[in-house]
C-alpha positions as CSV (number, residue, x, y, z in Angstrom):
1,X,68.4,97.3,-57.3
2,X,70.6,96.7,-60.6
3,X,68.5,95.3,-63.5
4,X,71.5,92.7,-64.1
5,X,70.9,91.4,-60.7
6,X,67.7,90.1,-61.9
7,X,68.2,90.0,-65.6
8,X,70.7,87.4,-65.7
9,X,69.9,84.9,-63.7
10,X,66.3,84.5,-65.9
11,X,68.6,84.9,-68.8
12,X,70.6,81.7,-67.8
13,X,67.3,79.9,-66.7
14,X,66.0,80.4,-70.0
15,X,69.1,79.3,-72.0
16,X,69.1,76.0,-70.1
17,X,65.4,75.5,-71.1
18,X,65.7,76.2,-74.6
19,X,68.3,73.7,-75.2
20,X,66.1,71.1,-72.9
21,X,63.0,72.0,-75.7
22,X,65.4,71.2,-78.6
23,X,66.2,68.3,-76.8
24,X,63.1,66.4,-75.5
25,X,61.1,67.6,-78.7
26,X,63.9,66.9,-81.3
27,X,62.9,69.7,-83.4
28,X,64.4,70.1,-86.6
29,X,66.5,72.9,-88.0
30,X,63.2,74.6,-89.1
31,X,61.3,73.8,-85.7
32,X,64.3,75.7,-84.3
33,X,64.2,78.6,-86.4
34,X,60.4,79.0,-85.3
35,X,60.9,78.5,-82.0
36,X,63.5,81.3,-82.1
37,X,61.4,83.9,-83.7
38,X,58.5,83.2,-81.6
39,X,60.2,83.6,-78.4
40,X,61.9,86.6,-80.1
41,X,59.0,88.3,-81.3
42,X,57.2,87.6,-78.1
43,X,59.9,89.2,-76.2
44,X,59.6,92.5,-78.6
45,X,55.6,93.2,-78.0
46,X,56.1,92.5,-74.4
47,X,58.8,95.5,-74.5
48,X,56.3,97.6,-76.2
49,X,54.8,98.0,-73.2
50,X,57.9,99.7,-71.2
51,X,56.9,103.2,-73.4
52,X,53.8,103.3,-70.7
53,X,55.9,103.4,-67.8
54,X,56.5,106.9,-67.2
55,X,58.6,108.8,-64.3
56,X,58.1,112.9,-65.0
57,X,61.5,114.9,-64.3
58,X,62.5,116.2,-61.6
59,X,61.4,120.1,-61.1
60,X,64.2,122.4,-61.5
61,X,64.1,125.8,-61.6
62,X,65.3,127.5,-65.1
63,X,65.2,123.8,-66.7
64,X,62.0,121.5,-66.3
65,X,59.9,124.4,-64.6
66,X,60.3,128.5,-64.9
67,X,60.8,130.3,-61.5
68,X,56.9,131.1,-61.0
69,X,56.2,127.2,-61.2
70,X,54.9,126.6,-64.7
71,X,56.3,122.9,-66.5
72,X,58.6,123.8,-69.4
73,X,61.9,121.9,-70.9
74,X,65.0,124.6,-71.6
75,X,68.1,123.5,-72.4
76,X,69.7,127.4,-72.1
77,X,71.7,127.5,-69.1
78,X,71.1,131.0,-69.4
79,X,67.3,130.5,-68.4
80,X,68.4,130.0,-64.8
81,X,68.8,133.7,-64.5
82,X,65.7,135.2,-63.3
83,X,64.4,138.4,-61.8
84,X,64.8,137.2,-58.2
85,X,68.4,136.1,-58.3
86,X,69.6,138.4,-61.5
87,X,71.6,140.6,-59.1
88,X,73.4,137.5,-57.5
89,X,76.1,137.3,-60.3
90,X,75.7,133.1,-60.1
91,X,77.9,130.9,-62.0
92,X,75.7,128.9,-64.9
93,X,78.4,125.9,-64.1
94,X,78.0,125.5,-60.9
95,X,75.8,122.3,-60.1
96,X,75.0,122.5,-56.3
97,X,71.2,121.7,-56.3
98,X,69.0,122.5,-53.2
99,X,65.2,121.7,-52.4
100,X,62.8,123.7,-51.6
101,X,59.6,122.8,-49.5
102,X,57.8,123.0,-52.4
103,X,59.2,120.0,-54.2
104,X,61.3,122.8,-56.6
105,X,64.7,122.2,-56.5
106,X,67.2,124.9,-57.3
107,X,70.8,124.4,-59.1
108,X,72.5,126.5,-56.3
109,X,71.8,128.5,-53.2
110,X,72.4,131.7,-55.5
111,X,70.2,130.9,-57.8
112,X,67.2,130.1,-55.2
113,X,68.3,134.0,-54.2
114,X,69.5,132.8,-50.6
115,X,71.2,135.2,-48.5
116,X,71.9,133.4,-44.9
117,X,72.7,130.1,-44.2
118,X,73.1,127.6,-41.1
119,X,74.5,124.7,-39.7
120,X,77.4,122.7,-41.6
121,X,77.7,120.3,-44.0
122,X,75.2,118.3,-45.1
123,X,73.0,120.0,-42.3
124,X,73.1,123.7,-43.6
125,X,70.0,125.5,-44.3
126,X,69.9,128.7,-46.8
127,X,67.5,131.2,-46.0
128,X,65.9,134.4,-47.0
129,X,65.5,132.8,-50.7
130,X,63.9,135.4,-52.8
131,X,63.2,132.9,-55.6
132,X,61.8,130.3,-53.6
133,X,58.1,130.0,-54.3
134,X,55.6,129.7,-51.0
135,X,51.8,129.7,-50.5
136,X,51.9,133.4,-48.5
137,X,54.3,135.3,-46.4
138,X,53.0,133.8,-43.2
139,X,52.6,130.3,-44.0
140,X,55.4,129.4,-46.4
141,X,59.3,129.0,-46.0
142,X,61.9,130.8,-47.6
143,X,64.4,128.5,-47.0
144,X,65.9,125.5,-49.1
145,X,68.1,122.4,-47.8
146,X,70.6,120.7,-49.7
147,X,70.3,118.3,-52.4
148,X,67.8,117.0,-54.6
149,X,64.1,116.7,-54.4
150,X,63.3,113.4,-54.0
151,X,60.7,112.2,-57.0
152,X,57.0,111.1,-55.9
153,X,56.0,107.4,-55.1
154,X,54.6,107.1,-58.7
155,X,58.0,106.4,-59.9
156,X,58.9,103.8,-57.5
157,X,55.7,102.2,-59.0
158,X,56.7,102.6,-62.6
159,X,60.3,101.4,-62.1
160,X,58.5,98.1,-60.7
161,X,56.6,97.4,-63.2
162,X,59.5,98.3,-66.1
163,X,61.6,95.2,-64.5
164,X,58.4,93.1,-64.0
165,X,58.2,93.9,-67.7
166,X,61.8,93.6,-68.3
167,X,62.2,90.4,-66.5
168,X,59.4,88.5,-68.2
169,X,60.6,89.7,-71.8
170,X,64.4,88.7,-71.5
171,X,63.2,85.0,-69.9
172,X,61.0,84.6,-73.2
173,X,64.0,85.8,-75.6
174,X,66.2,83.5,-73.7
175,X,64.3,80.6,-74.7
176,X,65.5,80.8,-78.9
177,X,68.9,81.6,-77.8
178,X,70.0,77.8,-77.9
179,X,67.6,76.8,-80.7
180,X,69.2,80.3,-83.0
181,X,73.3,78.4,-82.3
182,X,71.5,75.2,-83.2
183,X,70.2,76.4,-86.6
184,X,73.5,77.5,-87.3
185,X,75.5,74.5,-86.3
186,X,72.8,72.3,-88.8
187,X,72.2,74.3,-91.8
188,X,75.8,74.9,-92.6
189,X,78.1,72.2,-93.5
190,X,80.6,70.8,-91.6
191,X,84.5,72.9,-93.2
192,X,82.2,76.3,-92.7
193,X,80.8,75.9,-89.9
194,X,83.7,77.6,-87.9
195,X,84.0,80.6,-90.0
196,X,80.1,81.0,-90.0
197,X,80.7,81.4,-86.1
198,X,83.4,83.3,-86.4
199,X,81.7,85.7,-88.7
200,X,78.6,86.0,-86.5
201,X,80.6,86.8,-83.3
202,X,82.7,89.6,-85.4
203,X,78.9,91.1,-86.9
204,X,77.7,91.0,-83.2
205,X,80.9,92.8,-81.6
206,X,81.1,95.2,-84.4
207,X,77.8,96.6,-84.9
208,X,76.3,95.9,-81.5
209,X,79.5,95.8,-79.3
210,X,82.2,98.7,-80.6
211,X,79.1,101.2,-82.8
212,X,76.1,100.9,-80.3
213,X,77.4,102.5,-77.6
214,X,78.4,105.2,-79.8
215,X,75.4,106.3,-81.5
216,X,73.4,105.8,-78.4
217,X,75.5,108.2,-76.2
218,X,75.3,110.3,-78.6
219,X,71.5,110.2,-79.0
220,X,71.2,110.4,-75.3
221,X,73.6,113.1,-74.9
222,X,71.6,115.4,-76.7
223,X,68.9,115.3,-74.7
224,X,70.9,116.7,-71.6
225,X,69.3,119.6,-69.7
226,X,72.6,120.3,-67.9
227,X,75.6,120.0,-68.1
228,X,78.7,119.4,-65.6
229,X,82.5,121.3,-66.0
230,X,85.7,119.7,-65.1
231,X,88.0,122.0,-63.2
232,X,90.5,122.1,-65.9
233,X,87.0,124.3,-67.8
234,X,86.0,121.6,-70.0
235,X,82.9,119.8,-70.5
236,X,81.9,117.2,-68.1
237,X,79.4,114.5,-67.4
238,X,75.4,115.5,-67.9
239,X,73.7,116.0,-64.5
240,X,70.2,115.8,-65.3
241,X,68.4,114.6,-68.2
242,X,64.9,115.1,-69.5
243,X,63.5,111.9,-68.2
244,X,60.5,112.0,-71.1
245,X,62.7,112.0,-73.7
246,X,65.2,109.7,-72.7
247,X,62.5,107.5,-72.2
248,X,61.3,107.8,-76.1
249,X,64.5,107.4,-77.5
250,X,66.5,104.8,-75.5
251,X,63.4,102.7,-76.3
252,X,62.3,104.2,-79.5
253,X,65.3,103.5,-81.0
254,X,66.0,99.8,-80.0
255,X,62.2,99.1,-80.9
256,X,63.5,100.2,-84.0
257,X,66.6,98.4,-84.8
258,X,65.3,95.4,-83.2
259,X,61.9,95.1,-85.5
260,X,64.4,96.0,-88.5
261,X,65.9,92.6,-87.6
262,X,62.7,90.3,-88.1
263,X,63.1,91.1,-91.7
264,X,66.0,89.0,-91.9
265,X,64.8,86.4,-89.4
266,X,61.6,85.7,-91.8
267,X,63.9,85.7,-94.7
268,X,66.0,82.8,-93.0
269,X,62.7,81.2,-92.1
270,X,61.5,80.9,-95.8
271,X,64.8,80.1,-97.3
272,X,65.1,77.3,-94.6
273,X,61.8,75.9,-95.8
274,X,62.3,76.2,-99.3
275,X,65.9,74.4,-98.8
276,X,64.5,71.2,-96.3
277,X,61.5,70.8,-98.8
278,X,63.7,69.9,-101.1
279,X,65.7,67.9,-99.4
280,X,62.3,65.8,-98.1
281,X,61.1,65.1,-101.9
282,X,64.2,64.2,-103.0
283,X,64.4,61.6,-99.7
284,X,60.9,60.8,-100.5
285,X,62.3,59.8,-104.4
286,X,65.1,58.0,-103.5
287,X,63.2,55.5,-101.1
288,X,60.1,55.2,-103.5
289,X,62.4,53.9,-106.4
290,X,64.0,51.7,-104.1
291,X,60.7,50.3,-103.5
292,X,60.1,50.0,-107.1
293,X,63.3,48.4,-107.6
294,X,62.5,46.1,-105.1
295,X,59.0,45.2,-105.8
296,X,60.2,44.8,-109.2
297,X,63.2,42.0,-108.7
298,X,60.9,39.5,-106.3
299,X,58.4,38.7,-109.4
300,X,61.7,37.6,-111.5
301,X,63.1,35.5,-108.7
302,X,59.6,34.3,-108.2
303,X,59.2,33.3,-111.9
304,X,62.8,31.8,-112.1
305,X,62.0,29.7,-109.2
306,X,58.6,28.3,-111.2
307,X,60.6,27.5,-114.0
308,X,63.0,25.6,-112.4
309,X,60.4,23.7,-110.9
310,X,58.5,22.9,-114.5
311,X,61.9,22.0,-116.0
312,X,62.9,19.9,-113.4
313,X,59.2,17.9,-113.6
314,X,59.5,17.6,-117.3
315,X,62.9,16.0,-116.8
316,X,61.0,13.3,-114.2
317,X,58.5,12.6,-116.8
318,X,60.4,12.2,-119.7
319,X,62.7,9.9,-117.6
320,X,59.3,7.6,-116.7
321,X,58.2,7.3,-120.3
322,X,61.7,6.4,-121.5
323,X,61.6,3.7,-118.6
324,X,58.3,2.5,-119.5
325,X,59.5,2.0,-123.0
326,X,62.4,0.7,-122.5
327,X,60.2,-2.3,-120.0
């Protein structure tokens, strides 16, 4: 099964419920930024786990194991020659592997040594393989059918648990994708905020879109074991890897590029602090001197209202006395 198959579908589930945190918590543009690295750096540690899972190569004579059965890595093409099949003038570029019944596979009928062959197809048999390892005369078989050996039930059991893995940690990075556009729709004003999207999406397609796949081929190609030829004698695609390695540096190096990243991430964490702490005291000013200002204008209107009232009962009295004289 294709890890998109079950990648994306949790990838979509987890969008949905970031944005549905944002909105039933109403977190701010720092709440966001928080959220995002914790579900972020969540997602990282889980994928720290993936370097346990482990599926050993397949054994191949003259590549991942020598002729008489002991484990080695060459990447010679010229180690395929051996005693047994040195007088079998076999082509190094010919990629036509065949198993043996003791879980060795061979590159190519010559090279297992094989002399005779049967049936058609995908049906035929070699036989007489002088390079083919067995127990005894008696009780083993010289003889090798085509195509691979198949790889042991332990790596059915690791590729489980690296999507169970993989699964888990891509629904937890999902969650800060919505709050991460969030942040960068709020914290930049309104004339810049099209260019800031425009310059993220052009970062994102250049150095993860256009270079990545660059760099990592190229990482990955050098830890081919064997390579295939085009008819027209030029190089072609790799037909077996060393699984060990491959394993080390496809994950090695995103760990790598990856944690370099939460450097930045912090840095926009503090600066985002530093900038809405600002903006809280100077809030926190404004409405404490309107307060002032207000508590400070009801005295005077209380006062002026007081006064009216004195001059207005001076005015009565001196009108009674003038009356009373005047009777």
């Amino acid at each position: 099964m294709s890890p998109g198959v079950l990648n994306l579908p949790v990838i979509a589930v987890g969008i949905f419920l970031g944005g549905l945190i944002m909105k039933r918590y109403k977190l701010s543009v720092v709440a966001g930024a928080q959220l995002y690295f914790i579900a972020s750096i969540t997602a990282y540690l889980l994928l720290l786990f993936q370097f346990g899972t482990k599926c050993d190569n397949v054994r191949v004579a003259g590549l991942t194991v020598s002729y008489n059965g002991t484990a080695t890595i060459s990447h010679d093409e010229h180690s395929l020659v051996s005693q047994c099949n040195q007088n079998c003038s076999c082509s190094v570029t010919e990629w036509n592997p065949v198993c043996s019944d003791s879980g060795i596979t061979y590159t190519s009928p010559c090279f297992a040594g094989c002399t005779s062959s049967t049936g058609q197809g995908k049906n035929t048999v070699f036989h007489n393989c002088s390079c083919v390892l067995t127990p005894s005369p008696v009780d083993g078989s010289k003889s090798v059918s085509l195509g691979q050996c198949p790889r042991g039930p332990e790596c059915t059991q690791s590729f489980t648990s690296y999507m169970a893995v993989s699964v888990l940690s891509f629904f937890i990075n999902s969650l800060g994708t919505t709050p991460a556009y969030m942040v960068i729709l709020r914290c930049i004003t309104p004339e810049l905020k099209s260019l800031a999207l425009g310059v993220q999406t052009l970062m994102m397609r250049t150095l993860g879109g256009i270079t990545a796949p660059v760099y990592y081929g190229a990482f990955i190609d050098s830890i081919c074991l064997k390579w295939g030829m085009k008819k027209c004698e030029g190089r072609g695609a790799c037909r077996m890897y060393d699984s060990d390695m491959f394993r080390v540096i496809f994950l090695g190096l995103f760990t790598c590029l990856n944690g370099c990243s939460y450097v930045f991430a912090i840095a926009v964490i503090v600066l985002l602090r530093k900038q809405f702490s600002k903006e809280e005291v100077r809030a926190l000013q404004q409405t404490a001197s309107k307060r002032n200002e207000t508590e400070l204008q009801t005295p005077n209107m209380c006062i002026s209202d007081g006064s009216k009232t004195d001059i207005r009962s001076t005015e009565n009295t001196t009108e009674i006395t003038h009356n009373s004289v005047v009777g």
